[in-house]
C-alpha positions in Angstrom: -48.9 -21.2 -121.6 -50.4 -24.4 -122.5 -52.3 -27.2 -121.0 -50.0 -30.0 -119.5 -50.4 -32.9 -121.9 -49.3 -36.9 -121.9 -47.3 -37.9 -125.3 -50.0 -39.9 -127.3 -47.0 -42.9 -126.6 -48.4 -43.5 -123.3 -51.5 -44.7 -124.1 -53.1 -44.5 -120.8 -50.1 -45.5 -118.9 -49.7 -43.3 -115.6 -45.9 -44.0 -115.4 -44.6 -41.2 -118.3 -43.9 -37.5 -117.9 -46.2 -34.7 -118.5 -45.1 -31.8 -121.0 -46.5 -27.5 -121.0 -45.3 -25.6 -123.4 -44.6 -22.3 -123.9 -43.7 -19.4 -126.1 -40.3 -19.4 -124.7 -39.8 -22.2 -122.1 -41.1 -26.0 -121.8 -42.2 -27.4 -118.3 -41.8 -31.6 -117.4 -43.0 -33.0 -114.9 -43.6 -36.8 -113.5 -47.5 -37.6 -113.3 -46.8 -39.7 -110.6 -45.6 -37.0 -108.4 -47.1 -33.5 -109.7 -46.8 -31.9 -106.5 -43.0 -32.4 -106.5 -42.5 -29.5 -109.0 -41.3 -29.5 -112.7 -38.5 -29.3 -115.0 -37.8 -25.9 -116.8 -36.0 -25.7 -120.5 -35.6 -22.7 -122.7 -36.9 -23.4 -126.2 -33.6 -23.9 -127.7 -32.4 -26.8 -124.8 -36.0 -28.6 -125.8 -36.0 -28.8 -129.5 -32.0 -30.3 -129.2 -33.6 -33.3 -127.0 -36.4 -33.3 -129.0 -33.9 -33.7 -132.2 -31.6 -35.8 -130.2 -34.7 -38.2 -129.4 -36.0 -38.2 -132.8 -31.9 -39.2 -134.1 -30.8 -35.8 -135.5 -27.3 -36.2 -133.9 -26.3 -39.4 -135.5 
């Protein structure tokens, strides 16, 4: 797997969510609170909120 990385969005902001990806599932997780655990989607579940986010359901 990946290195967890910030979206380049945040711009140094420590309030955002931190993204790993995978060949076949994509951890989130708060940089706030990293010790809390993560998030877990399949690749299918992420690239449909990815599209979603990025309008491909309007």
């Amino acid at each position: 797997m990946n290195e967890w990385r910030k979206s380049s969005y945040s711009q140094g902001e420590t309030s955002c969510v931190e993204v790993k990806e995978g060949s076949h599932s994509v951890l989130v997780r708060d940089t706030q609170n990293r010790d809390l655990g993560h998030l877990s989607f399949n690749a299918s579940e992420w690239a449909s909120f990815v599209r979603d986010l990025k309008g491909g359901d309007q």
